[in-house]
N, C-alpha and C positions, 0 to 999 in steps of 0.2 A: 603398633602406634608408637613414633618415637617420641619421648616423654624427652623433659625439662633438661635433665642430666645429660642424655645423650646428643639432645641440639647443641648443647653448651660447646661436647666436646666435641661434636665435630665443624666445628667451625671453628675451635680452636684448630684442629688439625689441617682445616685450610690455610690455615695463619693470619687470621681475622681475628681475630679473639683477641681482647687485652685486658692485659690486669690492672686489677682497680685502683692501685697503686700510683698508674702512671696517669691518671687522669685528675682532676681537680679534686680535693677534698669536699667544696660545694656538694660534688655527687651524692654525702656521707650527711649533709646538710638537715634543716630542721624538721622534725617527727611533730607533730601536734600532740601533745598532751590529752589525756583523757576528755580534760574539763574545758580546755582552751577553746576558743574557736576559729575558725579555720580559714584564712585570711587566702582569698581566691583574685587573680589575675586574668583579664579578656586578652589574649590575642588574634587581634581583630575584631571589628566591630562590622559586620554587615548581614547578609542575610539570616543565612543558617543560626548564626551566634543570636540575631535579634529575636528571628520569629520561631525560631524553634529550643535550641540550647539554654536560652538567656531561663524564658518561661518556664522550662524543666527544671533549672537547678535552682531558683527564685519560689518555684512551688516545693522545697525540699527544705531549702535552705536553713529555715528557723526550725524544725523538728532536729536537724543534725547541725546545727552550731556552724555553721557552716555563712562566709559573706563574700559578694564578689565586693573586691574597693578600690579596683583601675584596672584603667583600660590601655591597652599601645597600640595604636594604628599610624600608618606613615603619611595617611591623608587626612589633613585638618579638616577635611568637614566632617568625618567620621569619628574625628577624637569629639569635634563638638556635638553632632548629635548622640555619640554615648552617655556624655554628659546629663543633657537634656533628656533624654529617653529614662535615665535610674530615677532622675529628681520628679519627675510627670509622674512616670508609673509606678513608681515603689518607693517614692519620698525618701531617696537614697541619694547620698552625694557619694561619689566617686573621683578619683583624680583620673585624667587624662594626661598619658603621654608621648612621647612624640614615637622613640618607638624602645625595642625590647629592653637594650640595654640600659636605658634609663629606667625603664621600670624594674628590670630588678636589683636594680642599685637603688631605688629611694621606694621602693615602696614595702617592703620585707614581706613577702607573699612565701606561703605553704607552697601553691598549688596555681596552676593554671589551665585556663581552657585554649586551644588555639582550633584555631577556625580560618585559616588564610585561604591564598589561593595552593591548587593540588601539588605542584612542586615544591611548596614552601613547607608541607607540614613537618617531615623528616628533617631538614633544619632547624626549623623552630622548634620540633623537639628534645633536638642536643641540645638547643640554649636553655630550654628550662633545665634539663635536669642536670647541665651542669654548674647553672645557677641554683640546684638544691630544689627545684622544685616537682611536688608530682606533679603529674599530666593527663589530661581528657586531649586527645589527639584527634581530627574527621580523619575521616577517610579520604585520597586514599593514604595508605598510609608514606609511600614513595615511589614516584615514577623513574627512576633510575636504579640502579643494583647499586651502585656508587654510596648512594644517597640510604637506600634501606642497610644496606652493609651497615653504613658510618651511623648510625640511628641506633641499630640492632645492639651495635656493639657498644657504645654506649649508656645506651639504659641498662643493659646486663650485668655490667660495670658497676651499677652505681646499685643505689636499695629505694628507688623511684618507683612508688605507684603507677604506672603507666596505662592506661585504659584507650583501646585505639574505637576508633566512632562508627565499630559493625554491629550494631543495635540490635540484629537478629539474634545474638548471641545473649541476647536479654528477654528475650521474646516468648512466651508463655510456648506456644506452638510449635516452638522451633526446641524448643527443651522437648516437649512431646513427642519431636518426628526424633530425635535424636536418642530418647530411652529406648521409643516403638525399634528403631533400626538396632541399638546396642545389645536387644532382648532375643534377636535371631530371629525373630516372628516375620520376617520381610524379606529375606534370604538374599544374598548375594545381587548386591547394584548392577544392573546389566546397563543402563542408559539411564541420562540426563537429561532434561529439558530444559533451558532457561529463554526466557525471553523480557523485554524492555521494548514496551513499543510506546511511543509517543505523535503526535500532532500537531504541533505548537511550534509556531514560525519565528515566535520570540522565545523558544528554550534558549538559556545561556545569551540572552541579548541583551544589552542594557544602552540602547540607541541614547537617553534621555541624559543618561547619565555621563556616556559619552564624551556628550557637545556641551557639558558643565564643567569636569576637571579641566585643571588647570597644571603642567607640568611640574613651575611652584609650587604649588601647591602639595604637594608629595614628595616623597624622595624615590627618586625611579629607579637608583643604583641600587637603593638596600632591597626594592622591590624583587631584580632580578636576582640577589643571591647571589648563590653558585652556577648561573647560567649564564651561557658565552653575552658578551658584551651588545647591548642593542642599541638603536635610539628609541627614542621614546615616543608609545603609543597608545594613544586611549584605549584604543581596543584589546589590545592585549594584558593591559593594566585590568579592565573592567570585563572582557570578555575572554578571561584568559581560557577557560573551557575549550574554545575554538581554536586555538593554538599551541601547536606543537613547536617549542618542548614547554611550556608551563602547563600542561595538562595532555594526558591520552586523549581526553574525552571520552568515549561512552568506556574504554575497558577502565580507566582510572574511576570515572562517575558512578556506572551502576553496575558494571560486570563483578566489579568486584567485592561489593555485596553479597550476589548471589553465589561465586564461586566459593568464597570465605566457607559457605555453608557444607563445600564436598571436603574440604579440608577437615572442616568440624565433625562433619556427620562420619568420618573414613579416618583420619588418623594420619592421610596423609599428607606429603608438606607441600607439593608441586606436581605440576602435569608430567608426564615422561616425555610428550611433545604437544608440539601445537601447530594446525595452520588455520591462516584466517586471510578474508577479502572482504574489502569496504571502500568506500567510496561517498563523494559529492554529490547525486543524485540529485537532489529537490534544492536545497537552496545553498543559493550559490552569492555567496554574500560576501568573499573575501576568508571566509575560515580556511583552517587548512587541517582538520581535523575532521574526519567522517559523520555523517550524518545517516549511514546506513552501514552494518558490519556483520559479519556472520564468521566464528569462529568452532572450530570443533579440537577439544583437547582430549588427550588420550591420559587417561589415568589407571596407576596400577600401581606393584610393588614394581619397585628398578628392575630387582634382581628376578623375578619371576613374571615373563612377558606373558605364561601360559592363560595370567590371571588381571583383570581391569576388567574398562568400561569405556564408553564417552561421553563428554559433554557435552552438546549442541547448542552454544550459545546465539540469540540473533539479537539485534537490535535496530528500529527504522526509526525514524523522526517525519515520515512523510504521510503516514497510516497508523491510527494508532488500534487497532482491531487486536484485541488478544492481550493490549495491556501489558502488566505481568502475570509471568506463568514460571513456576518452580516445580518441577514433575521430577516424582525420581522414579524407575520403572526394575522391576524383578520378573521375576518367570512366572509369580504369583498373581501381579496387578500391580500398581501402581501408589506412591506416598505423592497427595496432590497438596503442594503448601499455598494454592489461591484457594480450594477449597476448606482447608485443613481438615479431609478426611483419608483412609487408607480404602482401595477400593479391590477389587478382583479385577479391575478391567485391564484388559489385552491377556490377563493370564492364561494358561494353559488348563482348556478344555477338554472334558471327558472326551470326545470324542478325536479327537486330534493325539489327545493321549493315548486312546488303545489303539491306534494305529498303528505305534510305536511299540506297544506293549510295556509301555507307562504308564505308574499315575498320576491322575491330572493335578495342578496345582493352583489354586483359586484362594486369595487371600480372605479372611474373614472381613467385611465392612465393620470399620470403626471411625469415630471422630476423634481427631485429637487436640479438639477446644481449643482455648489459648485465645490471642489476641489478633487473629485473622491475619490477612495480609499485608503487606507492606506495601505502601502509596507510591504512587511516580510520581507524585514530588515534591523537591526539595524542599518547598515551605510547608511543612505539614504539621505547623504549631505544638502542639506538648500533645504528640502521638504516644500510646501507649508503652511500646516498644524503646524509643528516645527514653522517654520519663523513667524505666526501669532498669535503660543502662546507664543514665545519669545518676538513680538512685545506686547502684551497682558500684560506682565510682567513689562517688562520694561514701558512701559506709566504710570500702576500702581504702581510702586516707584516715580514718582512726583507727581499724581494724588492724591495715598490715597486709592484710591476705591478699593473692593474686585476683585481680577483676576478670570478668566474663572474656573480656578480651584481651589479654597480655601481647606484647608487643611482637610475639613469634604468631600469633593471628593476623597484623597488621606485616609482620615482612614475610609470610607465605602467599596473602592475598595479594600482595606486591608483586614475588615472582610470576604468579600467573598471568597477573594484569600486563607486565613489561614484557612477556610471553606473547600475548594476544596481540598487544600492540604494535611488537617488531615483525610477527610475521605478518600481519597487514599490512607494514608499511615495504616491508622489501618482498613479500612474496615466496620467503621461503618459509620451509619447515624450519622450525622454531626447538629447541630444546635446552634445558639446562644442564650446569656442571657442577656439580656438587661441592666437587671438589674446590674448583676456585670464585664460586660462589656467582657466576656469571648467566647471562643469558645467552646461546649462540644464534646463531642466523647464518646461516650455509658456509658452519665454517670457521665463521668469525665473528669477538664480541660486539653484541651490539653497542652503538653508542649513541648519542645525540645526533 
C-alpha cells in the first residue's frame, strides 16, 4: 500500500510536485482557534448543496461552532434563493455573492463547501485553498489529469483540510467490509462487481429550468473555467451532466464512488488498464454523454502481472433492475455491500475440491451492519453516510487531522474515472503513466 510519503515523492519525481514556497502564503492562511467559531462559505447554491449538504452541516453546525455566512453563485436567482432559503429555514442571514473572488475577499471564511458543476470542482478547489481556506469538495473530484494534477499539487502544498465528497469512506459498513478484508478472513479479491442502474427520463434534466435562465443573468465565461471557449447554452449550463467536456457523466457521477472503494479496500492507486463501451441508447435528447456503459478495469500490482483482479463496472439509465450492486468475490464467497453481509456463495465446494485433491473453501456468513447501502440518488437529504462525512470534516477543521477522504482518494478516483471515460470514448485500451502522470489511449495522451 503506498502511504502519504511515498505518493508525495513520486510525483515529485515526475516533476509535478512544488514547493510551498512558490505558491501563495494564503495557502499557510487562517487555523481556527480552539474556542473560535468557524466561519464556512457555499460554493454554489443548487441541488446537492440545498437538499442534501446544507441539512448535514446545519444539523452539526451548533454542537461544533461551526456557521455557513455566504454564499457565491454566478447566477442571481441562486444567490437570491440562498438567501431566502437560510432566513425561512434557519432564521439565518447570509451574504450573497456574485462569485468566488469576491467572496473571499470580503467575507473572511475558514472553510468552504463547493458543490458546482463536475469539471469545476478541481478548480474551485485551488481557489479556496489558496485563498486560505479548508475544503468539503463533491465528487467528482476532476475530470481531466490536467486539472487533478494542478488540484493534487496544490492542496499538498499548502496545510488545507481538504475532505473530497466519497461519503462511503464515512460509512459504518464500508469501515466494516474494509477491517473484514484488512484481517485476511476473505482472502485474495479475485473479481468485482459494480453496477448503477437507473429509469428515470428526467435524470440530469432540468427542462423547467432551462426555458427560465437567462444569459444575463449569469456569467457564462467564469461558468466555463478552463474549458475551450463556447457560446452560450442553457443546457449545458444546467444540464452539464450530459455533456462532454463538463462532465464524464456516469464514470464522473457514480462510477466513481464505487471504484474509490477498490482503491480504499486494496491500497491501490489506479487500474493497470482499462477498456469500456457505451452508448445513446434510449434517450436521445441532444446529450452527448452515454446513457448506457459497461467498463472492465484490470487491477493489480504494476510490477507483478502474476497477481490482480477485475472490475466489472455497468451502468444503464433505460432499466433500472439491479439498482446498485457492490460485490467483491474470493475463492471463499463473496463481500455483498447491497446486502452488507459476507456469504460462502460461489465458493469453493467440497466436492469440486476433492476432485482436485483440495481443500474446499467456504467463507463463514457474517453481517457487517453499518449503515446499509447507498441510494441512487442524488437528493437523498441528510443520508446517514453524507451526515458522517460531513461530521468527519468538520471535526477535522479544529482537530488538524487528515479527513476520511484526503485529496489522493479524490485524484486516484479521478484517474480511474478519466480511465473509463477515454476508453469509451475512442475505443481503445486505456492505461496510465506514472510517471508523467497521464492517462494514455493507444498511444497517445488523452485530451478534451
Amino acid at each position: 500500500m503506498m502511504n502519504r510519503r511515498s505518493f508525495i515523492q513520486n510525483l515529485a519525481l515526475a516533476g509535478i510536485a512544488t514547493g510551498a514556497a512558490s505558491l501563495s502564503p494564503r495557502l499557510f492562511a487562517r487555523t481556527p482557534g480552539a474556542n473560535s467559531r468557524i466561519r464556512v462559505g457555499l460554493v454554489g447554491f443548487a441541488d446537492r448543496a440545498r437538499v442534501t449538504l446544507i441539512p448535514c452541516f446545519q444539523h452539526l453546525a451548533a454542537g461544533l461552532n461551526c456557521e455557513i455566512v455566504a454564499v457565491s453563485d454566478i447566477w442571481n436567482r441562486r444567490r437570491e434563493e440562498a438567501v431566502v432559503h437560510f432566513k425561512k429555514k434557519y432564521n439565518q442571514d447570509i451574504v450573497a455573492y456574485r462569485n468566488n473572488e469576491e467572496m473571499y475577499e470580503k467575507a473572511g471564511l475558514d472553510a468552504v463547501i463547493i458543490a458546482t458543476a463536475d469539471f469545476q470542482h478541481a478548480f474551485h478547489c485551488i481557489e479556496a485553498v489558496k485563498a486560505g481556506c479548508d475544503a468539503y469538495v463533491e465528487k467528482p473530484f476532476a475530470e481531466t489529469m490536467a486539472d487533478a494534477r494542478d488540484a493534487l499539487k496544490t492542496v499538498r502544498a499548502g496545510d488545507r483540510i481538504v475532505q473530497i465528497g466519497s461519503q462511503r469512506r464515512s460509512g459504518a459498513s464500508y469501515h466494516a467490509a474494509y477491517d473484514y478484508l484488512k484481517s485476511g478472513r476473505f482472502g485474495d479479491i479475485v473479481f468485482a462487481e459494480m453496477s448503477w442502474n437507473v429509469n428515470q427520463p428526467g435524470r440530469w434534466r432540468r427542462p423547467k429550468l432551462v426555458a427560465e435562465i437567462r444569459e444575463q443573468d449569469t456569467d457564462w465565461k467564469r461558468f466555463l473555467c478552463n474549458r475551450p471557449d463556447d457560446k452560450w447554452n442553457p443546457r449545458k449550463y444546467l444540464e452539464y451532466r450530459l455533456f462532454w467536456p463538463y462532465s464524464s457523466g456516469i464514470p464522473g457521477q457514480w462510477m466513481c464512488h464505487q471504484i474509490d472503494t477498490v482503491h480504499w479496500f486494496t491500497g491501490l492507486t489506479h487500474p493497470r488498464s482499462v477498456s469500456a463501451n457505451g452508448g445513446i441508447y434510449m434517450w436521445k435528447d441532444g446529450r452527448s454523454n452515454f446513457d448506457t456503459m459497461t467498463s472492465v478495469f484490470d487491477y493489480g500490482p504494476p510490477d507483478d502481472m502474476s497477481k490482480g483482479f477485475q472490475v466489472l463496472y455497468t451502468s444503464r439509465f433505460s432499466n433500472s433492475a439491479g439498482d446498485i450492486k457492490e460485490i467483491y468475490y474470493s475463492n471463499g464467497g463473496e463481500l455483498n455491500l447491497d446486502t452488507n453481509k459476507i456469504s460462502s456463495n460461489g465458493g469453493l465446494e467440497p466436492q469440486r475440491a476433492a476432485a482436485m485433491n483440495i481443500k474446499p473453501n467456504l467463507l463463514a456468513p457474517e453481517s457487517l451492519g453499518g449503515d446499509g447501502p447507498a441510494s441512487t440518488e442524488a437528493n437523498t437529504g441528510m443520508d446517514t453516510m453524507t451526515l458522517a462525512h460531513m461530521r468527519n470534516w468538520m471535526e477535522c477543521l479544529r482537530s488538524r487531522k487528515e479527513p476520511n477522504a484526503p485529496v489522493e482518494a479524490g485524484y486516484q478516483h479521478s484517474i480511474a474515472s478519466i480511465m473509463a471515460n477515454a476508453a469509451a470514448r475512442t475505443g481503445e485500451r486505456v492505461t496510465f503513466d506514472p510517471h508523467t502522470q497521464e492517462v494514455m489511449a493507444g498511444g497517445k495522451v488523452f485530451h478534451l
